[in-house]
C-alpha positions as MATLAB code, in Angstrom:
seq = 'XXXXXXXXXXXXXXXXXXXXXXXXXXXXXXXXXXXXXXXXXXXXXXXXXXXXXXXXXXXXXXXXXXXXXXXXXXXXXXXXXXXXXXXXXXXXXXXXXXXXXXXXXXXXXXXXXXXXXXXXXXXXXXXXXXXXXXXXXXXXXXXXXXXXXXXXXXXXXXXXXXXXXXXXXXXXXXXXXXXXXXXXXXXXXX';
ca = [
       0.000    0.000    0.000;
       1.554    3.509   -0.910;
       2.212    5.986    1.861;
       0.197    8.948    2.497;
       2.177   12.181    0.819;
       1.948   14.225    3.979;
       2.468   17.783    1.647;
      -0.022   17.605   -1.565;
       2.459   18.591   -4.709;
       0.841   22.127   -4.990;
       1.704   23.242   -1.451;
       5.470   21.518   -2.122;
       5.697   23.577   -5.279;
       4.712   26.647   -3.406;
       7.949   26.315   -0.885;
      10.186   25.356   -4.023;
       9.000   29.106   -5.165;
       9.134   30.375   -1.868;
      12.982   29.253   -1.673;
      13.520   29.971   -5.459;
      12.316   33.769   -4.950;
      14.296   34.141   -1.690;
      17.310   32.826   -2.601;
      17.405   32.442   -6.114;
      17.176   29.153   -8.328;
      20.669   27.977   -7.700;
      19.516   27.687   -3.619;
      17.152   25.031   -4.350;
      18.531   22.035   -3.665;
      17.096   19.128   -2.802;
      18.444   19.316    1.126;
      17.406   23.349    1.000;
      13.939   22.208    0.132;
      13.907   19.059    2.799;
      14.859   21.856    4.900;
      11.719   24.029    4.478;
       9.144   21.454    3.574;
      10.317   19.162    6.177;
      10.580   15.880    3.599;
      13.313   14.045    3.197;
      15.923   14.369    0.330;
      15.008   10.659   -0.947;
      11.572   11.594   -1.064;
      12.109   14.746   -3.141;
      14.508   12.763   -5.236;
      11.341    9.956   -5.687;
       8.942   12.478   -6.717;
      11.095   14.782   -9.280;
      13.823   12.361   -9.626;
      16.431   15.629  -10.796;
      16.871   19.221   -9.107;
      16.149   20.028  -13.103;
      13.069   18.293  -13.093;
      12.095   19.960   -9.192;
      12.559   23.712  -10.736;
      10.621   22.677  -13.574;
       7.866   21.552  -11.824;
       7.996   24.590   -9.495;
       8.158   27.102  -12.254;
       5.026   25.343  -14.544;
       3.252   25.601  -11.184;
       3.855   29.361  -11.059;
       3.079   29.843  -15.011;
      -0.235   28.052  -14.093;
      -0.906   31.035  -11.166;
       0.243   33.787  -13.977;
      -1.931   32.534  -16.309;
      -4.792   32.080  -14.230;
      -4.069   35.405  -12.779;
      -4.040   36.692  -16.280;
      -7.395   35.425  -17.502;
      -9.134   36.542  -14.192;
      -7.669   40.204  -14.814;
      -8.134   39.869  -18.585;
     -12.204   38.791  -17.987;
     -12.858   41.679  -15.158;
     -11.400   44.554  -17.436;
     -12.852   46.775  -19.565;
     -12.449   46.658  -23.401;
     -10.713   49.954  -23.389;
      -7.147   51.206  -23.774;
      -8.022   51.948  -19.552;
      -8.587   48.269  -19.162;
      -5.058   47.501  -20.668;
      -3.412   49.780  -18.515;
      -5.717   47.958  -15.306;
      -4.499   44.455  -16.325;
      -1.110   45.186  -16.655;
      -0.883   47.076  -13.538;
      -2.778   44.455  -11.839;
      -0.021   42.083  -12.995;
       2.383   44.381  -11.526;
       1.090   44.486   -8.196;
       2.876   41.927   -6.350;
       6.036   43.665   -6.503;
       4.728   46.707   -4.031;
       7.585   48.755   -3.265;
      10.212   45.910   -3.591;
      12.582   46.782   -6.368;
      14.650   43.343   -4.873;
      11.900   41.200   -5.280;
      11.576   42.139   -8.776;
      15.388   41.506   -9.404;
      14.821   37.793   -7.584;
      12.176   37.709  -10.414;
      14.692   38.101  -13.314;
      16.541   35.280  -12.081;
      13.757   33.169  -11.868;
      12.825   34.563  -15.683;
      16.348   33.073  -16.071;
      15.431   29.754  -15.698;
      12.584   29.669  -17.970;
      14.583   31.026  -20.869;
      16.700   28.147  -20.349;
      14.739   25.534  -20.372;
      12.801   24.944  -23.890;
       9.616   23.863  -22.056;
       9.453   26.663  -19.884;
      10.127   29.511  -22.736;
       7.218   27.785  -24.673;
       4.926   28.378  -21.887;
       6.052   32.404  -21.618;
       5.423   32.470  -25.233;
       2.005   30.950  -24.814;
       1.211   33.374  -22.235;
       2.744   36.291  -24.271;
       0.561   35.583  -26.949;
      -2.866   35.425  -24.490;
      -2.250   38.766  -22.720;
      -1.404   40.246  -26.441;
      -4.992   39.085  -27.314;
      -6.514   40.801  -24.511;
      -5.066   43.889  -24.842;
      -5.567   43.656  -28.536;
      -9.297   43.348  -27.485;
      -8.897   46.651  -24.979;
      -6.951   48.908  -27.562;
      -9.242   47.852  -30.738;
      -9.749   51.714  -31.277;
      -6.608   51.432  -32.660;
      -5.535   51.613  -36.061;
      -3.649   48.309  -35.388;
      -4.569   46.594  -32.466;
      -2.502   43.717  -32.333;
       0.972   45.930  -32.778;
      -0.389   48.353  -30.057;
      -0.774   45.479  -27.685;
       2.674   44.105  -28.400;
       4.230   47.657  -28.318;
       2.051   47.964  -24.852;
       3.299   45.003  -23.410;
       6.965   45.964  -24.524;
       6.534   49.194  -22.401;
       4.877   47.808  -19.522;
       8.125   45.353  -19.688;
      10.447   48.538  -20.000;
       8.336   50.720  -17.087;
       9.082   47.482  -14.966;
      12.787   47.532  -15.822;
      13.462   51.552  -15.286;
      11.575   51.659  -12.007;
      13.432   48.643  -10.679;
      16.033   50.999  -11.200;
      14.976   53.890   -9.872;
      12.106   52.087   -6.824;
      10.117   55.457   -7.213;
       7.108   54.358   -4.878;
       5.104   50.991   -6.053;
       5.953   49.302   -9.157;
       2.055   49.528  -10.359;
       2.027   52.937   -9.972;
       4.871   53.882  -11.992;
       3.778   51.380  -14.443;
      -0.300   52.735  -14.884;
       1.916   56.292  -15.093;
       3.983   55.416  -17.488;
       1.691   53.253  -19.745;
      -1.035   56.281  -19.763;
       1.964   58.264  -21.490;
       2.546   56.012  -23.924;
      -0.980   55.784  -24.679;
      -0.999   59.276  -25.049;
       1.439   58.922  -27.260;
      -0.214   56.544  -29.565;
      -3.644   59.537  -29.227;
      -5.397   56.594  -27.266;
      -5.235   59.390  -24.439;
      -9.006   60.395  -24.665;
     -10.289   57.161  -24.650;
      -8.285   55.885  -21.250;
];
């Protein structure tokens, strides 16, 4: 008879991100994550069998939040160049006031350029949150190239304030992305 798993692979995959957005991806190891979750190495090595295969898991899991995330932001926004600039800042929220946290966050973007899998499932996900915004900035002459220029600005507004940490990351990103939608004379219909 199999054993009871005493963590459920979800909560599991939650410390693996928990450790991987501390520390960074190189800190989890399989004895750094026995150490938080309280398993033992052999088990960890039983259920991912690699540390390649462990990260993996972990950072699918947190795709699945972002894109959940994303269609629950996508679904409550208006159809307007507004909307764009409320689901993008929504997706900008966790980072508060933390320019670190975003910097932990490159690393982790790291690892899923890496690994082919992983940069299949940002590309996936780029292509969704183009289609919503496409849908919010359809005043425009070309919709889908707005949304792609959008979502190259909202990556650039994320970049410069890490840089600077001027207040909360959403707010300098719904700042910044109302300026480039002035730019593009979406302006009036924010």
């Amino acid at each position: 008879m199999p054993r009871t798993r005493t963590l459920q692979d979800e909560q599991l995959l939650e410390m693996v991100l928990a450790l991987i957005h501390d520390e960074g991806p190189d800190a989890a190891s399989f004895g750094a994550v026995a150490k938080v979750s309280g398993l033992s190495g052999s088990t960890l090595v039983q259920r991912f069998g690699t540390k390649a295969a462990m990260l993996r898991a972990a950072l699918m899991h947190a795709w699945d939040g972002l894109d959940a995330e994303t269609a629950k932001l996508a679904a409550s926004s208006e159809k307007t160049p507004g909307g764009a600039v409320a689901l993008l800042t929504g997706l900008s929220q966790d980072y508060g006031e933390d320019a670190a946290a975003y910097a932990q966050g490159l690393l982790v973007l790291r690892e899923d350029f890496r690994d082919p899998l992983l940069r299949a499932r940002g590309a996936a996900w780029a292509k969704a949150l183009t289609e919503a915004l496409a849908e919010c900035l359809s005043a425009a002459p070309d919709p889908a190239t707005s949304a792609r220029l959008m979502l190259s600005q909202w990556q650039g507004s994320l970049l410069w304030w890490g840089f600077t940490a001027e207040g909360r990351a959403a707010d300098y990103v719904e700042r910044e992305l109302r300026l480039f939608l002035g730019v593009l004379d979406l302006k009036a219909l924010v």
